[in-house]
Structures are given as C-alpha cells and as structure tokens.
PyMOL Python script that loads the backbone (N, CA, C, O; Angstrom):
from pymol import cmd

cmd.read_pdbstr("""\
ATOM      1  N   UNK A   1       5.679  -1.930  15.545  1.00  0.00           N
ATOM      2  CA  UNK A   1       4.738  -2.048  14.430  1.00  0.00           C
ATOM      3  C   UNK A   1       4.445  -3.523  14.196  1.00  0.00           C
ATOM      4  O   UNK A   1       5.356  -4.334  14.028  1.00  0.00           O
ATOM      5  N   UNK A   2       3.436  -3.782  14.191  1.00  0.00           N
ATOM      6  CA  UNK A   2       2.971  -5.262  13.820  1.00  0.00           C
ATOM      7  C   UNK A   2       3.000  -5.881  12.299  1.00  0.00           C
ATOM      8  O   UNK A   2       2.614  -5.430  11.221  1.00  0.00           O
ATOM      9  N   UNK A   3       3.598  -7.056  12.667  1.00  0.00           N
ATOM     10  CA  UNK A   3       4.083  -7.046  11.154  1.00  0.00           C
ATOM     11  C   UNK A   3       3.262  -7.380  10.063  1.00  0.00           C
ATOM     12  O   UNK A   3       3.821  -7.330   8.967  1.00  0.00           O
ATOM     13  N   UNK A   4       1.493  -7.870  10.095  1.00  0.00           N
ATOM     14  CA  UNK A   4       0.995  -7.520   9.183  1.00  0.00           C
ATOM     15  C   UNK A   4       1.102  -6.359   8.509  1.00  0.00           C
ATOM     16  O   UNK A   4       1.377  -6.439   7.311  1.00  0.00           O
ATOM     17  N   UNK A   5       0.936  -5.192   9.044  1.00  0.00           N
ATOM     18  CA  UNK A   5       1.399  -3.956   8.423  1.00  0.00           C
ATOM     19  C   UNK A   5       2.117  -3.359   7.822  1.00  0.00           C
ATOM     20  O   UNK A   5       1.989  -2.272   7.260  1.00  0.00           O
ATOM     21  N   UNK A   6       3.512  -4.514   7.955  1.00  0.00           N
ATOM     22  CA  UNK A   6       4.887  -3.920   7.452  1.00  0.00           C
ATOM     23  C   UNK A   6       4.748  -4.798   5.820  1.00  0.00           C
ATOM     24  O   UNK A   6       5.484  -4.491   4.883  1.00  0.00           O
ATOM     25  N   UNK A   7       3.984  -5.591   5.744  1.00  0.00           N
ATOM     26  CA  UNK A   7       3.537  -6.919   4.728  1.00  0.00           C
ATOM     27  C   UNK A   7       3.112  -6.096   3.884  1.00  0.00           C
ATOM     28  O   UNK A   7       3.604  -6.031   2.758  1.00  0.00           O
ATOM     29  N   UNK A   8       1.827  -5.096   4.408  1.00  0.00           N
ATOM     30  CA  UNK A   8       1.220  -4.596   3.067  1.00  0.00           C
ATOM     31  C   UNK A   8       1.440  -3.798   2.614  1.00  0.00           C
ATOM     32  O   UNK A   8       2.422  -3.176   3.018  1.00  0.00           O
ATOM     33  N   UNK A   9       0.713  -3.315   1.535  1.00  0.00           N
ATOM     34  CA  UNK A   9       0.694  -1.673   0.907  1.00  0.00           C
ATOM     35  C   UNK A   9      -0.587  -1.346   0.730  1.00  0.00           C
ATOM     36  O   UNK A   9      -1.503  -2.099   0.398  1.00  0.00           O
ATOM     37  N   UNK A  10      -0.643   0.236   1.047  1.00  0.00           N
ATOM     38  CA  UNK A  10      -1.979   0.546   0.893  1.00  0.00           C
ATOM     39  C   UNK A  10      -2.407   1.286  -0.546  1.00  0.00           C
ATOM     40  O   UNK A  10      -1.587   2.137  -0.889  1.00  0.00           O
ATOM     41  N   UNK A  11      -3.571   1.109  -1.468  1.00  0.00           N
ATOM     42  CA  UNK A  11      -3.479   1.245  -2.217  1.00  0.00           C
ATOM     43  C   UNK A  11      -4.701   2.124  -2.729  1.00  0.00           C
ATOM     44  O   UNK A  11      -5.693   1.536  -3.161  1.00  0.00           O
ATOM     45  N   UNK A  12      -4.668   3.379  -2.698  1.00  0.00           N
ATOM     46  CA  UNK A  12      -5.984   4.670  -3.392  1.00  0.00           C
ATOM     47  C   UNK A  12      -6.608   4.615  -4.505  1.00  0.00           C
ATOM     48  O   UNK A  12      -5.972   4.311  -5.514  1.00  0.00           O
ATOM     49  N   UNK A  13      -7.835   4.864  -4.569  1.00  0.00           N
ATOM     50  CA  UNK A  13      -8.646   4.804  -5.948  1.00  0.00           C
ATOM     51  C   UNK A  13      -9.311   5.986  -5.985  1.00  0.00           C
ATOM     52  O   UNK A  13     -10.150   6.254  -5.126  1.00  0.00           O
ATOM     53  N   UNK A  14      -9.047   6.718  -6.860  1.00  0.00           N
ATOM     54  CA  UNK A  14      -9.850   8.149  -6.986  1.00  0.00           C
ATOM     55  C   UNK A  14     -10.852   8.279  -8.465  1.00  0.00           C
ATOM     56  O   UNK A  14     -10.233   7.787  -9.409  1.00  0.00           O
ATOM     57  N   UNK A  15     -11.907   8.691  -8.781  1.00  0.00           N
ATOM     58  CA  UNK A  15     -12.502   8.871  -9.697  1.00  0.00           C
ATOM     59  C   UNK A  15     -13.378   7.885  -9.694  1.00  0.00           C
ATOM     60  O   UNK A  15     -14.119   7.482  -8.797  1.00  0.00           O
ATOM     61  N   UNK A  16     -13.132   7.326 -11.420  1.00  0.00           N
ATOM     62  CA  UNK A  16     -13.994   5.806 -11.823  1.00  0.00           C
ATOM     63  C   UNK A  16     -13.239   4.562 -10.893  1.00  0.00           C
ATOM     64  O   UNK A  16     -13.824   3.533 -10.555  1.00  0.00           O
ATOM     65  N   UNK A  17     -12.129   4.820 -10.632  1.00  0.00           N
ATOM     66  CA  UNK A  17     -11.455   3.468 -10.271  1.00  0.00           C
ATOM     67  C   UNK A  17     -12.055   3.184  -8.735  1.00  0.00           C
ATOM     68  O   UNK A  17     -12.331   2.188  -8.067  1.00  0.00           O
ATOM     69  N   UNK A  18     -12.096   4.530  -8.575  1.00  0.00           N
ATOM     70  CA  UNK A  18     -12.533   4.210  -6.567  1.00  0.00           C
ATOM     71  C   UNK A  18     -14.392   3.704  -7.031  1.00  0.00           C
ATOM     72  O   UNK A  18     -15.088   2.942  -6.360  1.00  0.00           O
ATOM     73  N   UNK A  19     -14.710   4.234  -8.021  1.00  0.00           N
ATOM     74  CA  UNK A  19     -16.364   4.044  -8.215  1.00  0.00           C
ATOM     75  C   UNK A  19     -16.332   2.221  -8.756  1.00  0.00           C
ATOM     76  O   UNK A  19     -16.914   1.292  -8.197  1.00  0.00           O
ATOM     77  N   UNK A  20     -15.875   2.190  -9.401  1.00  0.00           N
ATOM     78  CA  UNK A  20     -15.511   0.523  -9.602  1.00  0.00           C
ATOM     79  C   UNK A  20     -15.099  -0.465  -8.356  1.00  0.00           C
ATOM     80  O   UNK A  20     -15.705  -1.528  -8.215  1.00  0.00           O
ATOM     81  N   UNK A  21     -14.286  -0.167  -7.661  1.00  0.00           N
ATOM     82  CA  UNK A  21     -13.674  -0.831  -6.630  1.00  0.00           C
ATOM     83  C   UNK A  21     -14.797  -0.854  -5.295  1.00  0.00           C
ATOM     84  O   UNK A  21     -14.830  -1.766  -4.469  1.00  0.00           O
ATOM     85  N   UNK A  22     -15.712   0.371  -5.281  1.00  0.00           N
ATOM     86  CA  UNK A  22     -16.921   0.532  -4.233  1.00  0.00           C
ATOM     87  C   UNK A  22     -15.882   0.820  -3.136  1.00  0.00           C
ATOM     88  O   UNK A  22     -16.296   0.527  -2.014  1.00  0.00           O
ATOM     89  N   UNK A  23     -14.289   1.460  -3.194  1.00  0.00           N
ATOM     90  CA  UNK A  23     -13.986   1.431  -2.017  1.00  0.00           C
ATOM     91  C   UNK A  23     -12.870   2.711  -2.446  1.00  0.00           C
ATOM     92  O   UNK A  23     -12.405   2.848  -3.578  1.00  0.00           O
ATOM     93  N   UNK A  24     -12.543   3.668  -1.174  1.00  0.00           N
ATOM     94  CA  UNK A  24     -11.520   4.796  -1.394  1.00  0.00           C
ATOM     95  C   UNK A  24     -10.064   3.979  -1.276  1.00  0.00           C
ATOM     96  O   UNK A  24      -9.090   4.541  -1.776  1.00  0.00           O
ATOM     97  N   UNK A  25      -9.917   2.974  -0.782  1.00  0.00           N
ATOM     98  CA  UNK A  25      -8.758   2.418  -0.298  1.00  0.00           C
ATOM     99  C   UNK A  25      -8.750   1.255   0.479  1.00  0.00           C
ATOM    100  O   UNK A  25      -9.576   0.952   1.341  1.00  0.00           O
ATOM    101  N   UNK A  26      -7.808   0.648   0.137  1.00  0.00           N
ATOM    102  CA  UNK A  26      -7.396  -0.599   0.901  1.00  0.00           C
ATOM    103  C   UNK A  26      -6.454  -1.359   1.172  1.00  0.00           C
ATOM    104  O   UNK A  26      -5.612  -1.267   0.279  1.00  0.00           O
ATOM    105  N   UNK A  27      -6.026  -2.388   2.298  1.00  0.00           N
ATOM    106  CA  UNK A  27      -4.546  -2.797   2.085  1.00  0.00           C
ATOM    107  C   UNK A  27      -4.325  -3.930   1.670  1.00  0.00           C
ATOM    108  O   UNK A  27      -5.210  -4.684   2.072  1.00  0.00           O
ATOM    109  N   UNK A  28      -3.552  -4.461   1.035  1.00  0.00           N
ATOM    110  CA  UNK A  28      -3.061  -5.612  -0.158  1.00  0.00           C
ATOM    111  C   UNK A  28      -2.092  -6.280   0.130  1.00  0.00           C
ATOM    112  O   UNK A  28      -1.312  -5.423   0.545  1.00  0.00           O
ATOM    113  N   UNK A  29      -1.533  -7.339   0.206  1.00  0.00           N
ATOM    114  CA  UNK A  29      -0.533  -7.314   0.369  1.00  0.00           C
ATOM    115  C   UNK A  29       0.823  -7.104  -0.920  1.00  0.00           C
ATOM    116  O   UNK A  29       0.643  -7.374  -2.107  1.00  0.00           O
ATOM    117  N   UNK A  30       2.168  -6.563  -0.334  1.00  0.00           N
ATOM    118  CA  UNK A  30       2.769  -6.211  -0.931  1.00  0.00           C
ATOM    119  C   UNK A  30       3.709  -7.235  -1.702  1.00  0.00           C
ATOM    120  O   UNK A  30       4.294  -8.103  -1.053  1.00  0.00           O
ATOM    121  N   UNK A  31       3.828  -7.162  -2.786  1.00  0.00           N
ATOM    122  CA  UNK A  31       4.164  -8.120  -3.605  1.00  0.00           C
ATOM    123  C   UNK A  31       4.092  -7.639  -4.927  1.00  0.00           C
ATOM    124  O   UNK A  31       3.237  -6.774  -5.117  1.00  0.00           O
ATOM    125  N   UNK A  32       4.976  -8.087  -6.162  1.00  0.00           N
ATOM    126  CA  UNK A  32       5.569  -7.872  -7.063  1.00  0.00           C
ATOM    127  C   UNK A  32       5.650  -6.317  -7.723  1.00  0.00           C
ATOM    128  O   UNK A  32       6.057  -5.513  -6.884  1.00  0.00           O
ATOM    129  N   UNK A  33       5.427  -5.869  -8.705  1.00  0.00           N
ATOM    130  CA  UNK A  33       5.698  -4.705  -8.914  1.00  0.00           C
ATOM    131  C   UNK A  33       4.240  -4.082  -9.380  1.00  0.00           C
ATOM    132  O   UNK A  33       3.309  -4.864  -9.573  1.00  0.00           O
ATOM    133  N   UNK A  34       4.076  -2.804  -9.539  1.00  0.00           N
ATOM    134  CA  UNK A  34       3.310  -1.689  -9.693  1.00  0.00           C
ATOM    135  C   UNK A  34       1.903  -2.197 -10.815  1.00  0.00           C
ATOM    136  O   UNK A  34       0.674  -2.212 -10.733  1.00  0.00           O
ATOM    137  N   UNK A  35       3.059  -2.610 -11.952  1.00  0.00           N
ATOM    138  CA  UNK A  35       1.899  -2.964 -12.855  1.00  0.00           C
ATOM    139  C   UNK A  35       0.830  -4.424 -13.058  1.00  0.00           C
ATOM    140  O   UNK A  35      -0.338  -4.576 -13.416  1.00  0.00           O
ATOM    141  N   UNK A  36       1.764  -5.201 -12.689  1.00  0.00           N
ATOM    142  CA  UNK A  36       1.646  -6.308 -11.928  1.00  0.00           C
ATOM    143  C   UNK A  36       0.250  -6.155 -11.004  1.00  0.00           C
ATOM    144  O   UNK A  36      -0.715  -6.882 -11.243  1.00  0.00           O
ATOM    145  N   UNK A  37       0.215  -5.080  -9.854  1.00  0.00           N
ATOM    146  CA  UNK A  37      -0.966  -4.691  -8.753  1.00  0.00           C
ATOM    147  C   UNK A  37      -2.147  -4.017  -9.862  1.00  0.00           C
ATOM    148  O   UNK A  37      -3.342  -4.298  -9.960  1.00  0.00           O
ATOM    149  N   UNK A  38      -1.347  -3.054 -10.617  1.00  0.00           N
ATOM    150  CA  UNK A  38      -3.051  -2.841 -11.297  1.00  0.00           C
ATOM    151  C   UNK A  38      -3.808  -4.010 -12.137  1.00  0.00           C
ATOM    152  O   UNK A  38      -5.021  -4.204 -12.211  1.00  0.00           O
ATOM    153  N   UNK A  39      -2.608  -4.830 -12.828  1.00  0.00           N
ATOM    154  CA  UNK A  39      -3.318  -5.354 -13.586  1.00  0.00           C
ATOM    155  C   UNK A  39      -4.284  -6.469 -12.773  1.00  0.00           C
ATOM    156  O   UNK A  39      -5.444  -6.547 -13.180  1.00  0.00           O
ATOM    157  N   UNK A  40      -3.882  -7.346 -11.638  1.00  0.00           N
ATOM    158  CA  UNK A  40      -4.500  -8.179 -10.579  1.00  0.00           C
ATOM    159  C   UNK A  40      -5.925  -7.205 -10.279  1.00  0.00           C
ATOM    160  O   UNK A  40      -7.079  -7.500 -10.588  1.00  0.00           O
ATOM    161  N   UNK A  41      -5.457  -5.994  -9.598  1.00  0.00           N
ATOM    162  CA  UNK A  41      -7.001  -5.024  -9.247  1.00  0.00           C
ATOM    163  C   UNK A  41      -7.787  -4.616 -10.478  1.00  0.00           C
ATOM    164  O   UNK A  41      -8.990  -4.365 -10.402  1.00  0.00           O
ATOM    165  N   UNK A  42      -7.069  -4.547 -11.672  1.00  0.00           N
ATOM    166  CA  UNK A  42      -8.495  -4.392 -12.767  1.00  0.00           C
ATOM    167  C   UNK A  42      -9.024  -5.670 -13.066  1.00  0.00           C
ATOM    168  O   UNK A  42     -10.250  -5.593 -13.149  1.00  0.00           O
ATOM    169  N   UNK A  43      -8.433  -7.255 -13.337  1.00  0.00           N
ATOM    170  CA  UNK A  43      -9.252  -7.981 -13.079  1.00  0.00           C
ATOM    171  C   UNK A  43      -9.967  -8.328 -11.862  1.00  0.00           C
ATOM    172  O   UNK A  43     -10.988  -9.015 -11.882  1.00  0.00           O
ATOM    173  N   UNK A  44      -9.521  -7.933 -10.963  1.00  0.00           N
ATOM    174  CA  UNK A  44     -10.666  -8.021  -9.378  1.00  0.00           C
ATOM    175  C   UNK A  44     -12.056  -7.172  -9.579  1.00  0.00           C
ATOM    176  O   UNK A  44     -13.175  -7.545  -9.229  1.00  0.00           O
ATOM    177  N   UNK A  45     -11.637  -5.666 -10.370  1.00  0.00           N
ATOM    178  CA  UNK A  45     -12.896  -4.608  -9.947  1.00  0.00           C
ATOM    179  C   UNK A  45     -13.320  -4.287 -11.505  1.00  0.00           C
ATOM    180  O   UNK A  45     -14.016  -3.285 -11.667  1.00  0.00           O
ATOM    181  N   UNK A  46     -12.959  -5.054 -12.659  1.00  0.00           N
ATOM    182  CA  UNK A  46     -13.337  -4.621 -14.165  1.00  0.00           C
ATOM    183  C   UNK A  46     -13.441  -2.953 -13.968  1.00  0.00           C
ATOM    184  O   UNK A  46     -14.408  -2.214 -13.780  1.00  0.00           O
ATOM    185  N   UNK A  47     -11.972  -2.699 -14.101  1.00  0.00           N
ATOM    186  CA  UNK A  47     -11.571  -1.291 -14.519  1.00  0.00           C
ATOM    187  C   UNK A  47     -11.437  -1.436 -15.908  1.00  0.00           C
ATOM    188  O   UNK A  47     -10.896  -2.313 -16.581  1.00  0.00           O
ATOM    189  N   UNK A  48     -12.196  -0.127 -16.291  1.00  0.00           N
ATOM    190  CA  UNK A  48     -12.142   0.516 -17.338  1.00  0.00           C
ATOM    191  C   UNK A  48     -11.023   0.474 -18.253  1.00  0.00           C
ATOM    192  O   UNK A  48     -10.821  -0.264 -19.218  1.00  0.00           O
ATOM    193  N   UNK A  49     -10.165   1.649 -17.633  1.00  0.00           N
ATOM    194  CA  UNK A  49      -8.849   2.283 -17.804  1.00  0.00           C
ATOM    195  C   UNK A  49      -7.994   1.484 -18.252  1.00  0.00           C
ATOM    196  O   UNK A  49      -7.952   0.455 -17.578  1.00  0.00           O
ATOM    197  N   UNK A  50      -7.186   1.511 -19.224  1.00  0.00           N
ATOM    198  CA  UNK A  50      -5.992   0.657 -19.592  1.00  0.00           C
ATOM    199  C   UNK A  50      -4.764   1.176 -19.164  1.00  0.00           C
ATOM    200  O   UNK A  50      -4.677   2.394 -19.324  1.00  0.00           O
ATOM    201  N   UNK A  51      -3.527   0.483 -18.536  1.00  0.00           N
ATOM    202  CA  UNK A  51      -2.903   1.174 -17.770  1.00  0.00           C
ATOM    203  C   UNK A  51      -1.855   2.405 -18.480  1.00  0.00           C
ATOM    204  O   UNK A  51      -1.297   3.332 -17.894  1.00  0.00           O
ATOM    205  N   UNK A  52      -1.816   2.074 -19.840  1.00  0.00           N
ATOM    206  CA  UNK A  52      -1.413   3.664 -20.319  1.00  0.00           C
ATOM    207  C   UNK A  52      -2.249   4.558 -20.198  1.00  0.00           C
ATOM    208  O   UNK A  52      -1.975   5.580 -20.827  1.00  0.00           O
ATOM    209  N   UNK A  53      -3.206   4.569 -19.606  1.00  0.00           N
ATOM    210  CA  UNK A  53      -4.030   6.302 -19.693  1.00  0.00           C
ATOM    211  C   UNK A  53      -4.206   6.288 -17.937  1.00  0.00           C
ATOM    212  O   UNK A  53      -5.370   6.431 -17.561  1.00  0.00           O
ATOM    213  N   UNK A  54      -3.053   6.113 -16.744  1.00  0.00           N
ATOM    214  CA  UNK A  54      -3.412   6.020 -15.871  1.00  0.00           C
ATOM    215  C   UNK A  54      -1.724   6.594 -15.371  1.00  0.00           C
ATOM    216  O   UNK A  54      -0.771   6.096 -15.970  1.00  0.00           O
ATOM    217  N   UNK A  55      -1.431   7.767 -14.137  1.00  0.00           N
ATOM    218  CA  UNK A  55      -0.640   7.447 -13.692  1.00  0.00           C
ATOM    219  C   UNK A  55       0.069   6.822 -12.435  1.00  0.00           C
ATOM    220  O   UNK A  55      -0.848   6.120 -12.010  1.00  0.00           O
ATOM    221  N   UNK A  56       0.900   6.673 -11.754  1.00  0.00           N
ATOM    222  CA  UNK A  56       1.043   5.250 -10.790  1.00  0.00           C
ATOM    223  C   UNK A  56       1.474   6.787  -9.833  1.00  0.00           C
ATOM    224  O   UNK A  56       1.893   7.812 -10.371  1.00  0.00           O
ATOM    225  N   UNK A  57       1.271   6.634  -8.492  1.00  0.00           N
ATOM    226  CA  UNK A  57       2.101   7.299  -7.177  1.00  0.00           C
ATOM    227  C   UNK A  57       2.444   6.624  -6.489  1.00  0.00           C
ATOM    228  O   UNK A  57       1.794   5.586  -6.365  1.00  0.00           O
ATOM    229  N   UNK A  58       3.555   6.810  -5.721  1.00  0.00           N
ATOM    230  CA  UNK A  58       4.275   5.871  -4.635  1.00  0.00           C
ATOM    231  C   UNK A  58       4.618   7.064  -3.616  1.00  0.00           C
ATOM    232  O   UNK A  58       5.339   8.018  -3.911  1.00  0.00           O
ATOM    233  N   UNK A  59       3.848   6.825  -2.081  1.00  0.00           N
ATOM    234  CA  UNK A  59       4.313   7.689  -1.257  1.00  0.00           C
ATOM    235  C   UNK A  59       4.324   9.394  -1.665  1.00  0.00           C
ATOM    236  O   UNK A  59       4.965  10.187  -0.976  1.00  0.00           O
ATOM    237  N   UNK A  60       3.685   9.744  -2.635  1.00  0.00           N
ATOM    238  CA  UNK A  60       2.812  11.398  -3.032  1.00  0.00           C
ATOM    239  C   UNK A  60       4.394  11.517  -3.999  1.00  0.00           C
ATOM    240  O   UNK A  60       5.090  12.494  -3.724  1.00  0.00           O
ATOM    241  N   UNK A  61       4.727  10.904  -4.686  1.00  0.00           N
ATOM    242  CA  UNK A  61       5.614  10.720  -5.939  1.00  0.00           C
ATOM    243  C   UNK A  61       5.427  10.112  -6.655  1.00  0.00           C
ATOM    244  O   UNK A  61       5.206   8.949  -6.319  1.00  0.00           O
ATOM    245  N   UNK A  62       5.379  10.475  -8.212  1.00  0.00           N
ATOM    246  CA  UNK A  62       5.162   9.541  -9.631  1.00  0.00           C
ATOM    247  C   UNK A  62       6.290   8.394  -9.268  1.00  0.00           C
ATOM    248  O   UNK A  62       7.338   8.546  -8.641  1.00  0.00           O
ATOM    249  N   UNK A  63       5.815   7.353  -9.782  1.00  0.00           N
ATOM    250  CA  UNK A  63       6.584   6.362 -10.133  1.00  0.00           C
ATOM    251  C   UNK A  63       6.522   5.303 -11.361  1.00  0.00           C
ATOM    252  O   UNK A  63       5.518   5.267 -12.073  1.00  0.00           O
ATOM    253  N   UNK A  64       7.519   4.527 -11.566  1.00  0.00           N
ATOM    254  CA  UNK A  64       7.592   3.772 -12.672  1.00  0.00           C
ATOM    255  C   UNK A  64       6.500   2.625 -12.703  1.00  0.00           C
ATOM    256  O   UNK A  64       6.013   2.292 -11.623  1.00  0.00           O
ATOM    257  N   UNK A  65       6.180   2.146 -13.585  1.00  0.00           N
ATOM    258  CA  UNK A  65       4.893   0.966 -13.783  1.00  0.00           C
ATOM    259  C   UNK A  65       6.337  -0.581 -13.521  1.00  0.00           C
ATOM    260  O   UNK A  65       6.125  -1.769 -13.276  1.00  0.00           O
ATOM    261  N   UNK A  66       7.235  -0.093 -13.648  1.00  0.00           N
ATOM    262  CA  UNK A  66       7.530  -1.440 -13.025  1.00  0.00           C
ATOM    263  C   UNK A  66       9.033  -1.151 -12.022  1.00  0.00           C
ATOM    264  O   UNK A  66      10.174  -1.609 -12.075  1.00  0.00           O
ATOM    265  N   UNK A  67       8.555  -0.466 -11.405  1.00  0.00           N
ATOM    266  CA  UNK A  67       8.800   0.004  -9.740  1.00  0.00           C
ATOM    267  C   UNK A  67       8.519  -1.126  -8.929  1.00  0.00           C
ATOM    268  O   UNK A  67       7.601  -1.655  -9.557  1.00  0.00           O
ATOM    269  N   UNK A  68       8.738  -1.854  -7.895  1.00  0.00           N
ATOM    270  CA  UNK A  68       8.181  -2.681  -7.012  1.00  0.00           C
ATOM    271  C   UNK A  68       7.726  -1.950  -6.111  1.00  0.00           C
ATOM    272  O   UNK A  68       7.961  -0.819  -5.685  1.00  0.00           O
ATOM    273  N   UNK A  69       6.627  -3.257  -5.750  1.00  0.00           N
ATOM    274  CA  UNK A  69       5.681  -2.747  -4.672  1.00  0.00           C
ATOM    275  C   UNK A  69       6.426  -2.776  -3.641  1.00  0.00           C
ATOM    276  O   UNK A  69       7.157  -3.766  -3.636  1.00  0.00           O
ATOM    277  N   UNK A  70       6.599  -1.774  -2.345  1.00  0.00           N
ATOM    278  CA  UNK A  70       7.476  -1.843  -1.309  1.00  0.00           C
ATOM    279  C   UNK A  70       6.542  -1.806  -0.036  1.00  0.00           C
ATOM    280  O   UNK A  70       5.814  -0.829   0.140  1.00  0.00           O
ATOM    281  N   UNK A  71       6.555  -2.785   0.789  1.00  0.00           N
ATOM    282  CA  UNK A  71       5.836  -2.820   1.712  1.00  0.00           C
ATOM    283  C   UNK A  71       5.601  -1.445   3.129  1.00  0.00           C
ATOM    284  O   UNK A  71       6.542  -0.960   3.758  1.00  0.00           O
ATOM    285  N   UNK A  72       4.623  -1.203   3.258  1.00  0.00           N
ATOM    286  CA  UNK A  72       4.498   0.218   4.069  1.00  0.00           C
ATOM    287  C   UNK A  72       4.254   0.950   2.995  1.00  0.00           C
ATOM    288  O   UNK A  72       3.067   1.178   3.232  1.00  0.00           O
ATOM    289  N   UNK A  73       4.489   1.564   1.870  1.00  0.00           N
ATOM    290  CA  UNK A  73       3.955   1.978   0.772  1.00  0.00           C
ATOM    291  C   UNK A  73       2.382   2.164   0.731  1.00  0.00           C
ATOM    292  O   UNK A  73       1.567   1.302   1.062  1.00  0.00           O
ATOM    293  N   UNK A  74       2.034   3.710   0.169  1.00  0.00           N
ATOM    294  CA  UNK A  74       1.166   4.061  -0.147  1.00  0.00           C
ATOM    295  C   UNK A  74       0.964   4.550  -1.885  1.00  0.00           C
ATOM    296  O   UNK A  74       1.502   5.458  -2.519  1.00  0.00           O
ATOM    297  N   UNK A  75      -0.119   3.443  -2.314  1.00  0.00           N
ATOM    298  CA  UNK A  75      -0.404   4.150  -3.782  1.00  0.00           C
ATOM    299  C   UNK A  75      -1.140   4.286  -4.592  1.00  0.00           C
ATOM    300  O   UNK A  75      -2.111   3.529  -4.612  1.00  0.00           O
ATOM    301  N   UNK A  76      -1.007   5.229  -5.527  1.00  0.00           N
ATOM    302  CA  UNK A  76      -2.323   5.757  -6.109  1.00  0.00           C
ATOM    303  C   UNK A  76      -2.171   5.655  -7.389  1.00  0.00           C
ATOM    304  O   UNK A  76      -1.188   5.815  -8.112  1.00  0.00           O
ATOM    305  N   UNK A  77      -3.282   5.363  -7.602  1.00  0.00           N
ATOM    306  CA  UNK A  77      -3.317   4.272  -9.237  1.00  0.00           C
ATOM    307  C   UNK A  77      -3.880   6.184  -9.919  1.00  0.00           C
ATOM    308  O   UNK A  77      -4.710   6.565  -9.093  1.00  0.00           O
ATOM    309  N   UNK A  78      -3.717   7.152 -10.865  1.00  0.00           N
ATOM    310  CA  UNK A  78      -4.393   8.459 -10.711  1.00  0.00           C
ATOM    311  C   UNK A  78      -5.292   8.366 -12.453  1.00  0.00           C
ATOM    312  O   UNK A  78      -4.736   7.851 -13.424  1.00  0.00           O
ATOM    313  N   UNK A  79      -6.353   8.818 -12.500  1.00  0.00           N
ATOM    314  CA  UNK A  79      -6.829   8.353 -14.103  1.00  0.00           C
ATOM    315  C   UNK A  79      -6.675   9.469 -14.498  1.00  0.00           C
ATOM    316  O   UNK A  79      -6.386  10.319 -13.656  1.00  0.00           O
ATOM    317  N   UNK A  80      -6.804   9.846 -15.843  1.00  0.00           N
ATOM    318  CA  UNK A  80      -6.995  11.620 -16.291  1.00  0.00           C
ATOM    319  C   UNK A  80      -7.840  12.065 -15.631  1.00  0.00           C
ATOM    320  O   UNK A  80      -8.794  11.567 -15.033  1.00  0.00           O
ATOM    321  N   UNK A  81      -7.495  12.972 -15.741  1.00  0.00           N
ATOM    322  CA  UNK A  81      -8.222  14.597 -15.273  1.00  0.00           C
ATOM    323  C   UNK A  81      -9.144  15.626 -16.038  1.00  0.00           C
ATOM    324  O   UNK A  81      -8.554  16.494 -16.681  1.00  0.00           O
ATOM    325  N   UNK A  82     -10.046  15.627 -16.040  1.00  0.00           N
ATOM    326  CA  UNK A  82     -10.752  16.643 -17.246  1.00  0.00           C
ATOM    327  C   UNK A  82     -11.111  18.132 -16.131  1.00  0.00           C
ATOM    328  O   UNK A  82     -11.369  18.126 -14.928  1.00  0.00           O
ATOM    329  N   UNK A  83     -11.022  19.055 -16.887  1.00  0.00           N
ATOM    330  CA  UNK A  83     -10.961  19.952 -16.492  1.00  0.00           C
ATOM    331  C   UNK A  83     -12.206  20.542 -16.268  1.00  0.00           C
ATOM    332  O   UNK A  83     -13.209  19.834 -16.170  1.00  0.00           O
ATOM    333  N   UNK A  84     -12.269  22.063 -16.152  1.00  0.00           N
ATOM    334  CA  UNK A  84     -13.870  22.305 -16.676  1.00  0.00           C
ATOM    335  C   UNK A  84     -14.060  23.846 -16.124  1.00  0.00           C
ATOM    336  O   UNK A  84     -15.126  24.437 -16.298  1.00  0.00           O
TER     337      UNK A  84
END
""", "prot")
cmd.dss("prot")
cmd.show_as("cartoon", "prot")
cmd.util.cbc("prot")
cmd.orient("prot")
C-alpha cells in the first residue's frame, strides 16, 4: 500500500453537506480528531449544520466527536433525516 494512502482518511458527504461541498467524497489528510475535521470542512464548504444536529461514522460505526481521525479510515459526517 502506498503510503499516501495510509496518511489519509476518506471522508462522505450525504444530503446538504455533499450539496455544499459539490463533492460525494474525498481524501484529507488524517490528522487530529473528528470534530476538529468538521469544523476545518465547514469553514472550507460554509456548512449549514452545526455539529450538534449532525452524526459522525467511522468505518459504518457511530463514533465520538472527539474520536481521532485514524488514518485508512472512512467517514461520514450524517445530517438529520426527514422522513416522508
């Protein structure tokens, strides 16, 4: 595995956040913790969302907002859900 790859984390946007970002996903590099990454990507893409109305995934598992980012890691920032 090449070690740029092992550096980053990849990181999902679904809903408004992927509509803000203009992108489904991308890789970042990996570095400090969870909340830390959203708060850097909502000033990059002026997200909406404040990070209490948002939940965090790590690898298709909830995780803590101050979890560290672990390199090879996949994650998904998830906003509410409205039903219908």
């Amino acid at each position: 595995m090449d070690r740029a790859a092992t550096d980053t984390v990849t990181v999902l946007y679904f809903a408004s956040l992927r509509d803000a970002a203009g992108v489904a996903s991308e890789s970042l590099p990996a570095q400090g913790d969870l909340r830390a990454l959203y708060t850097a990507l909502r000033g990059r893409y002026g997200f909406a969302l404040p990070i209490e109305r948002l939940r965090v995934a790590v690898d298709g598992a909830f995780a803590r907002w101050d979890d560290p980012v672990r390199a090879g890691s996949e994650v998904a920032f998830i906003p509410p859900v409205s039903g219908g």
